[in-house]
BAPA-200602 format. One record per residue (C-alpha): residue number from 1; residue in one letter; x, y, z. Coordinates in steps of 0.5 Angstrom, whole numbers, plus 500, padded with zeros to 3 digits. Layout:
<pts>
    n  res   xx   yy   zz
  NUM    A    X    Y    Z
...
</pts>
This chain:
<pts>
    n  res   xx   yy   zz
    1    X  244  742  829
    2    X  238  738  829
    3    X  237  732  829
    4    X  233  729  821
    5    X  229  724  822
    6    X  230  718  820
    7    X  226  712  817
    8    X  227  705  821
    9    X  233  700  818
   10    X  229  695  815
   11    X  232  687  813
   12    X  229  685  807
   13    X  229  677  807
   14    X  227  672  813
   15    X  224  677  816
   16    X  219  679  812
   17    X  212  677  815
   18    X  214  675  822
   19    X  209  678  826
   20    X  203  675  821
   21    X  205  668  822
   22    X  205  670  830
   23    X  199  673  829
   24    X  197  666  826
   25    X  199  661  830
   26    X  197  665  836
   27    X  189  665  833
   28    X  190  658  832
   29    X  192  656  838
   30    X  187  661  841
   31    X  181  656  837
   32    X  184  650  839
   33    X  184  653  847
   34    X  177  654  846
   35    X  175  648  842
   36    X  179  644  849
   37    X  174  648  852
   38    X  167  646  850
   39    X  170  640  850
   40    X  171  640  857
   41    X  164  643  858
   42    X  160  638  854
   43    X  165  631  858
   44    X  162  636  864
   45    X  154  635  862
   46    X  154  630  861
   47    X  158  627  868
   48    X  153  631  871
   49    X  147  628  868
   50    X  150  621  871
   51    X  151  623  878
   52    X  144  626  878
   53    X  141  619  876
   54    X  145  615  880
   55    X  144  620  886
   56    X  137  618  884
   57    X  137  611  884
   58    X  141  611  891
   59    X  136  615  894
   60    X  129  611  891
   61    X  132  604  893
   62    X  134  607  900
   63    X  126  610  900
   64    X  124  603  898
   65    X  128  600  904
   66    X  125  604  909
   67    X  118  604  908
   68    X  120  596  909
   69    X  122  597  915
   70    X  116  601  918
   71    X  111  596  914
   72    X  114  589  916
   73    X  108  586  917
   74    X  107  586  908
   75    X  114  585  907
   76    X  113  580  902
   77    X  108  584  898
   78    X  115  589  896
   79    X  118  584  891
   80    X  118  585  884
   81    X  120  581  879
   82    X  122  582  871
   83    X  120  590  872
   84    X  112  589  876
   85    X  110  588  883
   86    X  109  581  885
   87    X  102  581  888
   88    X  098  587  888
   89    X  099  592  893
   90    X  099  600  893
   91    X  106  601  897
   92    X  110  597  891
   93    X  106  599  885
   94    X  107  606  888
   95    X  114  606  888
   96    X  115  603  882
   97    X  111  608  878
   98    X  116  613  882
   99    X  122  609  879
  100    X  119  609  872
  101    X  118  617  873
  102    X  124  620  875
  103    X  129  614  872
  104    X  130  613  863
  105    X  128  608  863
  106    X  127  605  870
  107    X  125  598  872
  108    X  128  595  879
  109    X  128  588  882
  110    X  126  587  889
  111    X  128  580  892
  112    X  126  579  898
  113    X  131  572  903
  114    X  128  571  909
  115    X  131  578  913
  116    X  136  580  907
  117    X  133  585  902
  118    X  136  586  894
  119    X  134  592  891
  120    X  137  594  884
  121    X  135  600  880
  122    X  136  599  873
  123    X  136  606  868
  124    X  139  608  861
  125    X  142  614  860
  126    X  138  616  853
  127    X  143  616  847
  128    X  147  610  851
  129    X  146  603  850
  130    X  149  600  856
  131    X  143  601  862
  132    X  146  602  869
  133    X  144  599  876
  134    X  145  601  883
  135    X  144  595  887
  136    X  143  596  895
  137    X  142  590  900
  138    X  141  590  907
  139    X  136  587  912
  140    X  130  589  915
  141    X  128  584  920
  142    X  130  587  927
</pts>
């Protein structure tokens, strides 16, 4: 005897379009995984660029300590005031052109007290409306 062929029982009711809701929500929460993601990429960018322009700023304020300390004798020509040198000198304006160059919007102030130097180096990100600083102090004078 052979067996017959047989269709599959089916249910008719509350089973009916089961695997197309299933295959629905498992689309919808596929997109919101991937919208999570992107997400997460720009939030990435934009946290990079940050790092990037202060890591810069670090790096141009220590530049500025430095030559400070290798020209001792023109200590007071370094300080700079309201974004400009306050007397004309190479060393100053160079790097201050430099700052302009590699920061949006870049300014620094340069107080100079006896042996203590401050030097604060002032960016805004574009499309941002609070500037950032990167404030650096230390002495010069051995």
């Amino acid at each position: 005897m052979m067996p017959t062929n047989r269709p599959p029982l089916r249910r008719k009711g509350s089973e009916s379009g089961v695997a197309l809701l299933e295959t629905l929500i498992s689309i919808l929460m596929l997109a919101l995984g991937v919208l999570a993601l992107i997400g997460l990429q720009a939030n990435m960018n934009a946290n990079t660029t940050e790092a990037k322009y202060r890591a810069e700023a670090a790096y141009l304020a220590n530049q500025l300590m430095g030559q400070m300390w290798v020209d001792q004798a023109n200590l007071a020509k370094y300080a700079i005031s309201a974004g400009n040198c306050s007397q004309t000198y190479s060393g100053c304006t160079n790097w201050l052109g430099l700052v302009g160059r590699e920061l949006p919007g870049g300014s620094a102030v340069v107080v100079i007290d006896g042996v203590s130097v401050s030097i604060t180096v002032t960016w805004q990100k574009p499309g941002s409306t609070a500037p950032r600083n990167y404030l650096l102090i230390g002495n010069v004078l051995s």
